[in-house]
RODO-2510 file (C-alpha; in nm, 4 decimals, decimal comma):
residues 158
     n   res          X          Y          Z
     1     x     0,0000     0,0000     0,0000
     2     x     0,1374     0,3461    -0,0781
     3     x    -0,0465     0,6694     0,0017
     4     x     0,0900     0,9817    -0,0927
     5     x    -0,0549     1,2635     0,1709
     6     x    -0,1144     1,6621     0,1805
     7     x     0,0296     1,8171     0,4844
     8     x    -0,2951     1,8343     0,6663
     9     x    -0,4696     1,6740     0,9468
    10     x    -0,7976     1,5878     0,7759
    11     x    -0,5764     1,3084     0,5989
    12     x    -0,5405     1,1134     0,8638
    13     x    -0,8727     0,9522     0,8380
    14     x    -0,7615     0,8328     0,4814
    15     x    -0,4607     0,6691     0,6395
    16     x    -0,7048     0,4955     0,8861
    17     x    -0,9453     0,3843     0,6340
    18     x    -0,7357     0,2589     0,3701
    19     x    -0,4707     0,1107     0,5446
    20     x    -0,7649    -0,1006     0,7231
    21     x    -0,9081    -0,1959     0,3448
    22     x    -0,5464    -0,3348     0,2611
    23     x    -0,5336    -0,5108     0,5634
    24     x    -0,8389    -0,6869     0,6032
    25     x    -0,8131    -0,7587     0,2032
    26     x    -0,4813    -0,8946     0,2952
    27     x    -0,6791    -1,1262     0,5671
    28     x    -0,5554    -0,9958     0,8569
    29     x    -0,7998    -1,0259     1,1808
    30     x    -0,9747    -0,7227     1,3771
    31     x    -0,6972    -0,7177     1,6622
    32     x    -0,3797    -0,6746     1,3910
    33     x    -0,4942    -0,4542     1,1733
    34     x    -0,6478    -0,1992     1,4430
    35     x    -0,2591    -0,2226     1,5739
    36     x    -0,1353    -0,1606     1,2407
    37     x    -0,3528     0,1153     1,1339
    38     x    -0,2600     0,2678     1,4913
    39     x     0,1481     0,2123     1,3440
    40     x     0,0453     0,4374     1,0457
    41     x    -0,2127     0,6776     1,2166
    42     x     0,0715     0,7385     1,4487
    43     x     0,3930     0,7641     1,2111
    44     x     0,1756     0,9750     0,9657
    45     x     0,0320     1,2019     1,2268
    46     x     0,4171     1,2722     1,3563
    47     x     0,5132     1,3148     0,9982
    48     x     0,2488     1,6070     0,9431
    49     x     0,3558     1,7915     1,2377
    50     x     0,7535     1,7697     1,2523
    51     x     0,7575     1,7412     0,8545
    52     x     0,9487     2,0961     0,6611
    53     x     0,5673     2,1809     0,4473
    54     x     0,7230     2,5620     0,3866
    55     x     0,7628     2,4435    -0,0345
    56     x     0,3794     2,3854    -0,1205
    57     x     0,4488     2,0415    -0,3005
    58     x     0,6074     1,8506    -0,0231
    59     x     0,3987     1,5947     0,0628
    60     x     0,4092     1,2625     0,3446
    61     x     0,4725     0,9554     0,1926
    62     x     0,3176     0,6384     0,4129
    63     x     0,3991     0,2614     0,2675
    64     x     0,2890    -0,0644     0,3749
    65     x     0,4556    -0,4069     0,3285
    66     x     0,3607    -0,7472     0,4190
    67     x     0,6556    -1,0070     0,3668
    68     x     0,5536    -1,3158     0,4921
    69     x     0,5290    -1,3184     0,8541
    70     x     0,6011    -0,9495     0,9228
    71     x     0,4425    -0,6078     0,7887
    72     x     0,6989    -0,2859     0,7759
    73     x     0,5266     0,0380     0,7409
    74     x     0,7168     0,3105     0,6664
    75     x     0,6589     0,7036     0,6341
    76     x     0,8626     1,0061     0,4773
    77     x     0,8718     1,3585     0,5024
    78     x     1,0960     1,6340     0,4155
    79     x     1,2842     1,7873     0,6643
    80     x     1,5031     2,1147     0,6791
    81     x     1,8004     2,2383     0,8783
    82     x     1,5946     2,3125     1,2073
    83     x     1,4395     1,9489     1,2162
    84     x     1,7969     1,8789     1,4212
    85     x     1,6257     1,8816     1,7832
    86     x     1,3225     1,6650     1,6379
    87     x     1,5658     1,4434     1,5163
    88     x     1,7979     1,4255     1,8333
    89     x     1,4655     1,3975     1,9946
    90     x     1,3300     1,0704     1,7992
    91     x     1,6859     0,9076     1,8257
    92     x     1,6573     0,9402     2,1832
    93     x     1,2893     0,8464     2,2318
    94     x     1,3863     0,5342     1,9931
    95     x     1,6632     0,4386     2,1579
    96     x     1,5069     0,4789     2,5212
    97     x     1,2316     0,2441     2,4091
    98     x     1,4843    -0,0344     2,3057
    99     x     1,6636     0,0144     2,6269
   100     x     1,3775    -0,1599     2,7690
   101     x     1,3560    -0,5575     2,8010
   102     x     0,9902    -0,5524     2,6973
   103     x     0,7876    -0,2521     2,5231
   104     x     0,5298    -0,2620     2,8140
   105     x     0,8051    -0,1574     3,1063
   106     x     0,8749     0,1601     2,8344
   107     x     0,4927     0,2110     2,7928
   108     x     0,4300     0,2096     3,1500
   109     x     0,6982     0,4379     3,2201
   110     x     0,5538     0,6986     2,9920
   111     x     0,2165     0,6674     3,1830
   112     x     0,3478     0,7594     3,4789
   113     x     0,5391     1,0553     3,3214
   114     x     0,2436     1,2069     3,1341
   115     x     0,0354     1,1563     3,4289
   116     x     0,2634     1,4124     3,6324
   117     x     0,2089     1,6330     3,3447
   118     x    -0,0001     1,9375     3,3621
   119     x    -0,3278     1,9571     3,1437
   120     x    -0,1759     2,2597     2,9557
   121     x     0,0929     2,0580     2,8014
   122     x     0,0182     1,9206     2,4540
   123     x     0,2453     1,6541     2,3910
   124     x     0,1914     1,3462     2,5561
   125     x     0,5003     1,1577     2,4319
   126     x     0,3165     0,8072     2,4051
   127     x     0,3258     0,7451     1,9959
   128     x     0,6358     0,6088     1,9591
   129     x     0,6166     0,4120     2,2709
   130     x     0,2362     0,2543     2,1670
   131     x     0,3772     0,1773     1,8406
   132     x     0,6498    -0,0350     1,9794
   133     x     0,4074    -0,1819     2,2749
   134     x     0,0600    -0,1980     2,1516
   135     x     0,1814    -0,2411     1,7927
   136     x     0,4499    -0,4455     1,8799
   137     x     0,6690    -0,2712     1,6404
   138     x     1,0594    -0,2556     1,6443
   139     x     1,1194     0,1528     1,5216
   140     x     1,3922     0,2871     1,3219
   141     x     1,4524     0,6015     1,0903
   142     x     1,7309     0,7774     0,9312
   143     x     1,7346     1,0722     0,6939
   144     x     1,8480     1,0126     0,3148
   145     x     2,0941     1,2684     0,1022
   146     x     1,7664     1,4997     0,0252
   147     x     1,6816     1,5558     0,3856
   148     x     1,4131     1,3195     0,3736
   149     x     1,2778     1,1548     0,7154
   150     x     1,2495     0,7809     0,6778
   151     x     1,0547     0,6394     0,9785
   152     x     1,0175     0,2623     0,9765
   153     x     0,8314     0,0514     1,2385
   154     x     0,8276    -0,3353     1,1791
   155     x     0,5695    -0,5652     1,3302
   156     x     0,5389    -0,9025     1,3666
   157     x     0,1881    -1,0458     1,2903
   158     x     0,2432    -1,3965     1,3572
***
């Protein structure tokens, strides 16, 4: 599957909805593909809002793969020369998360932290960390020679 997005919140529901067609045409069950469609809700959501959108034809790319017993969705955006503490941000989120024996001790962790939040603050923190716990996703991401974001979460859907 390969969707090719506008910078914009309303096309998130897209995302949703046709990544669930593909899925259940695929034959995957309820349970996986609500935890995949969270994967790309989640990667393409982050994408819109830390993506460089200032040149009018950018656009978020989000792919879907099934190889046998594993489906890799990946998204890419553009980025510029101020994405630096984003990025520093993501490699530290990702590599907190894999710091962790099992996704849930990360995912609980982040409860508690947002839950000493105040209500004013925004940004909960918990995508990256559902993707890898409820979607039981190993992340990744790197950023190519055109300063293109390449997020990458891997599931296993045995």
């Amino acid at each position: 599957m390969r969707l090719i997005l506008k910078p914009e919140w309303a096309e998130l529901e897209r995302v949703r909805h046709q990544g669930a067609e593909f899925l259940k045409s695929q034959g995957f069950q309820t349970d996986m593909v609500d935890a995949i469609v969270m994967i790309l809700s989640e990667l393409a959501e982050n994408s819109i809002k830390y993506g460089d959108f200032k040149v009018p034809e950018n656009r978020v790319v989000v792919e879907a793969y099934i190889d046998g017993k594993r489906v890799t969705v990946e998204v890419r955006n553009p980025v510029d020369e101020t994405a630096h503490e984003h990025l520093s941000k993501l490699d530290k989120t990702i590599q907190w998360i894999r710091g962790y024996q099992d996704s849930f001790e990360a995912y609980v962790e982040r409860l508690r932290e947002v839950a000493k939040k105040p209500l004013s603050d925004k940004e909960s923190g918990l995508g990256l960390v559902r993707i890898a716990y409820e979607g039981k996703a190993i992340l990744d991401f790197y950023v190519d020679e055109n300063a293109t974001l390449n997020v990458s979460a891997v599931a296993n859907v045995v």
